[in-house]
Jmol script that loads the backbone (N, CA, C; Angstrom):
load data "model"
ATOM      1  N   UNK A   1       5.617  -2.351  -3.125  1.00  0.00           N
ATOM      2  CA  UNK A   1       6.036  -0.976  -3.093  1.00  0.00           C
ATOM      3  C   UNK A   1       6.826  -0.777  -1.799  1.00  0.00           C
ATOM      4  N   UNK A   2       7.731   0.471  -2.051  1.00  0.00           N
ATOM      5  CA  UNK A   2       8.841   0.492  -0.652  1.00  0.00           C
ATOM      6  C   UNK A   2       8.575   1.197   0.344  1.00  0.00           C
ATOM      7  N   UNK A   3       9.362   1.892   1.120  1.00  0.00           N
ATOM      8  CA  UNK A   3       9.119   3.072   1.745  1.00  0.00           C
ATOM      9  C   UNK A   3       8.739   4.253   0.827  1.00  0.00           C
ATOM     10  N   UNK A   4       9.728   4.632   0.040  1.00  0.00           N
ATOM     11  CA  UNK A   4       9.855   5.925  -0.877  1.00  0.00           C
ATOM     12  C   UNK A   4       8.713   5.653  -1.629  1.00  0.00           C
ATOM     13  N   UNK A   5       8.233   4.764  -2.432  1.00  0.00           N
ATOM     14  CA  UNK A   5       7.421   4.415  -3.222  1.00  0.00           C
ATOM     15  C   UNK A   5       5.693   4.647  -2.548  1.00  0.00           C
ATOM     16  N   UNK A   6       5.824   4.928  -0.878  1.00  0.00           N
ATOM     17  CA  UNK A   6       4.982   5.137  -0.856  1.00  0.00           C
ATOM     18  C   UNK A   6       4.736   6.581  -0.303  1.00  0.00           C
ATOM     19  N   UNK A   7       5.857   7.069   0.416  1.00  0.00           N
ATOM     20  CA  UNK A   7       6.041   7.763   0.362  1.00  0.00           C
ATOM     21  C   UNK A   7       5.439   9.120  -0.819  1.00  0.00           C
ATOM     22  N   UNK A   8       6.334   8.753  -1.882  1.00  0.00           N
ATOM     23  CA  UNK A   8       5.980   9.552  -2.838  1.00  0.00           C
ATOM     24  C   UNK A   8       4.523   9.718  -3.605  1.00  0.00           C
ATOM     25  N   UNK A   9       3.649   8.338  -3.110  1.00  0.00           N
ATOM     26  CA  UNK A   9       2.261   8.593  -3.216  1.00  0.00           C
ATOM     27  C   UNK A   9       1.551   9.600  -2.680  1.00  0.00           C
ATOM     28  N   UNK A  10       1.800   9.336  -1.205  1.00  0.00           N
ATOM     29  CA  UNK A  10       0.804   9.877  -0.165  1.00  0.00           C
ATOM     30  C   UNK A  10       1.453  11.563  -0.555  1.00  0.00           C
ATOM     31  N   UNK A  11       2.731  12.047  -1.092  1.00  0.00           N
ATOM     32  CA  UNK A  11       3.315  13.102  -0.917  1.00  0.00           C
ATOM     33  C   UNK A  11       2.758  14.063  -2.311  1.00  0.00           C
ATOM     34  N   UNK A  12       2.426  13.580  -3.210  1.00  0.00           N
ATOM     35  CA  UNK A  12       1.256  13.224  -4.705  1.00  0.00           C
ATOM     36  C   UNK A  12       0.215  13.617  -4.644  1.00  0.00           C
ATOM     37  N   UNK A  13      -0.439  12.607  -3.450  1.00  0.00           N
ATOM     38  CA  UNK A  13      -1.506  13.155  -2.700  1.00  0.00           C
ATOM     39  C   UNK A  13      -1.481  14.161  -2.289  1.00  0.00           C
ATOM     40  N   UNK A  14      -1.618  14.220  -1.340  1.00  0.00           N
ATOM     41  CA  UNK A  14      -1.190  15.775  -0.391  1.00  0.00           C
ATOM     42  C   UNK A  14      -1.133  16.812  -1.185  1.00  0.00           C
ATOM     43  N   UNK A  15      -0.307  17.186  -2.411  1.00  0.00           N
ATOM     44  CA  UNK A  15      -0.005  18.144  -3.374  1.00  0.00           C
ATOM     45  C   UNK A  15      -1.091  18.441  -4.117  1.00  0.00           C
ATOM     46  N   UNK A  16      -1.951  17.884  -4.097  1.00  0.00           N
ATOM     47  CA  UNK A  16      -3.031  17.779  -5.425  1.00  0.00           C
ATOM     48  C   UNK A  16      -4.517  17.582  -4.492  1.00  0.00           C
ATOM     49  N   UNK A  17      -4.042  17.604  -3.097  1.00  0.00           N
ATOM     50  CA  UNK A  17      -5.662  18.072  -2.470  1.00  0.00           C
ATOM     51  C   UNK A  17      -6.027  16.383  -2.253  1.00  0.00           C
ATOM     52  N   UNK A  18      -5.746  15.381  -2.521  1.00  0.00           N
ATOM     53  CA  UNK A  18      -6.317  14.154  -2.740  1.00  0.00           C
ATOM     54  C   UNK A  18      -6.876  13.740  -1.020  1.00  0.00           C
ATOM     55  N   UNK A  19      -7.943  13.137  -0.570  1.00  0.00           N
ATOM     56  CA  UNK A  19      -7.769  13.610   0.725  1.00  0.00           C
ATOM     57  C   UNK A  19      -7.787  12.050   1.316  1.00  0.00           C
ATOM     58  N   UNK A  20      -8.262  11.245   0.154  1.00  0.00           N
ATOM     59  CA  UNK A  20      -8.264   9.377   0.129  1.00  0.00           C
ATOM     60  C   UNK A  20      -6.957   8.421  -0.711  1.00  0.00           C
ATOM     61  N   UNK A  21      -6.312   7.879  -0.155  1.00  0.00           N
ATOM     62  CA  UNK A  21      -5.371   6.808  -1.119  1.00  0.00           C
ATOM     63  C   UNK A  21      -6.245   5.365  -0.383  1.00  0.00           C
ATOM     64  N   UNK A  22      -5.823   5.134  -1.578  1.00  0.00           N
ATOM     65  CA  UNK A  22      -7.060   3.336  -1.539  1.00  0.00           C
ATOM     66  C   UNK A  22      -5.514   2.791  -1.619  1.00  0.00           C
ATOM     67  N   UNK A  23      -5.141   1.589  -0.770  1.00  0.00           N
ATOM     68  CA  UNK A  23      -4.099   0.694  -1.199  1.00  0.00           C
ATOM     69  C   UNK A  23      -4.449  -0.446  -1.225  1.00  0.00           C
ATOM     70  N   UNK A  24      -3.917  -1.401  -1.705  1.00  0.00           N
ATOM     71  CA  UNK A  24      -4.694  -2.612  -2.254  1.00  0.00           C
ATOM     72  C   UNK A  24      -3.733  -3.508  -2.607  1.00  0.00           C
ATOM     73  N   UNK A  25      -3.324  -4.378  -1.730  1.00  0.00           N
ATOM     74  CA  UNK A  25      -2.102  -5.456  -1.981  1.00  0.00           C
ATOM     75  C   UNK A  25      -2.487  -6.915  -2.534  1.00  0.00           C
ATOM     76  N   UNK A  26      -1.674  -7.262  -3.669  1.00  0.00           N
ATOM     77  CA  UNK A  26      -2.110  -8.790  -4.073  1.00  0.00           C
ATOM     78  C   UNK A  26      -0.927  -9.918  -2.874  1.00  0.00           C
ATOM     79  N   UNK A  27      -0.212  -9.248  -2.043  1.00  0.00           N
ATOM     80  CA  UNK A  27       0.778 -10.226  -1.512  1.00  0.00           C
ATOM     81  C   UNK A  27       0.350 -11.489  -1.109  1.00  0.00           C
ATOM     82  N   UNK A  28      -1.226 -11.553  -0.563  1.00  0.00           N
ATOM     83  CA  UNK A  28      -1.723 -12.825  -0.212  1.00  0.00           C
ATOM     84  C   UNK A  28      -2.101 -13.805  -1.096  1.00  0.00           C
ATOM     85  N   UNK A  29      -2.002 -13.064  -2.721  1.00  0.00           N
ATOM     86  CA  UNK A  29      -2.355 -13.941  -3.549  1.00  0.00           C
ATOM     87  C   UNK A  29      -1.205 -14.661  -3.996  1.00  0.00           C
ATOM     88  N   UNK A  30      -0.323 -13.970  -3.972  1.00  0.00           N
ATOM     89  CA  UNK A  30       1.050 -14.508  -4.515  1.00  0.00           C
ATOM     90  C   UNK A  30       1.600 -15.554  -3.867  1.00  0.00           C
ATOM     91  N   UNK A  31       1.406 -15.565  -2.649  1.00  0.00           N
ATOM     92  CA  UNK A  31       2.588 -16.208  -1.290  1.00  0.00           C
ATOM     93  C   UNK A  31       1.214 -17.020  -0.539  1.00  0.00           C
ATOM     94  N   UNK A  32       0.035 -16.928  -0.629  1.00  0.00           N
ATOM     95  CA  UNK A  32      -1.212 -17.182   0.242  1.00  0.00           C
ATOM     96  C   UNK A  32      -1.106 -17.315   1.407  1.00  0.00           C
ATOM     97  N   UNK A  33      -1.775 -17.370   2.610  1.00  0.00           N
ATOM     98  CA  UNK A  33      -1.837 -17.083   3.681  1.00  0.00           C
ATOM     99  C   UNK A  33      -1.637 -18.335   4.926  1.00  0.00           C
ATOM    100  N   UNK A  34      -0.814 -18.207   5.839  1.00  0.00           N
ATOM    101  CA  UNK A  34      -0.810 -19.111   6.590  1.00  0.00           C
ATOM    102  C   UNK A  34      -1.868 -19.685   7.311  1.00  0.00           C
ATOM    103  N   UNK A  35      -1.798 -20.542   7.665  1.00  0.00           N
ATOM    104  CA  UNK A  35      -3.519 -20.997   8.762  1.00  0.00           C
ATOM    105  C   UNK A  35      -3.339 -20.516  10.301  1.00  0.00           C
ATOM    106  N   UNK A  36      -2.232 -20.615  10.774  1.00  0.00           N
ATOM    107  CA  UNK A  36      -2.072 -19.768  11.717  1.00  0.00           C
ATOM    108  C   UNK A  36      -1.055 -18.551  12.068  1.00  0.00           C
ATOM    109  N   UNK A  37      -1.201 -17.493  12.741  1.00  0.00           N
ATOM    110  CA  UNK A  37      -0.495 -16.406  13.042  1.00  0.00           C
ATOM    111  C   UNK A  37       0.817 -17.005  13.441  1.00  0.00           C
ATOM    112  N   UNK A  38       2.054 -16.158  13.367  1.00  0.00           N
ATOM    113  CA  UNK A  38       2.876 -15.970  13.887  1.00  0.00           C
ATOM    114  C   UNK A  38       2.814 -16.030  15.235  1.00  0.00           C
TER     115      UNK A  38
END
end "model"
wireframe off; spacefill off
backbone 0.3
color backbone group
């Protein structure tokens, strides 16, 4: 998801009282994780 894309969540939220967004990324499953940091 992008900027706007999240944007327009949290903005969703907000409108409708929501006072929690849960986000939840699979990116580490896709690409998996390095052994060490940057």
């Amino acid at each position: 998801m992008n900027i706007r894309g999240t944007y327009n969540v949290y903005e969703a939220a907000r409108i409708h009282g929501v006072k929690r967004v849960i986000f939840a990324n699979s990116g580490g499953t896709m690409l998996g994780y390095k052994l060490e940091s940057p």
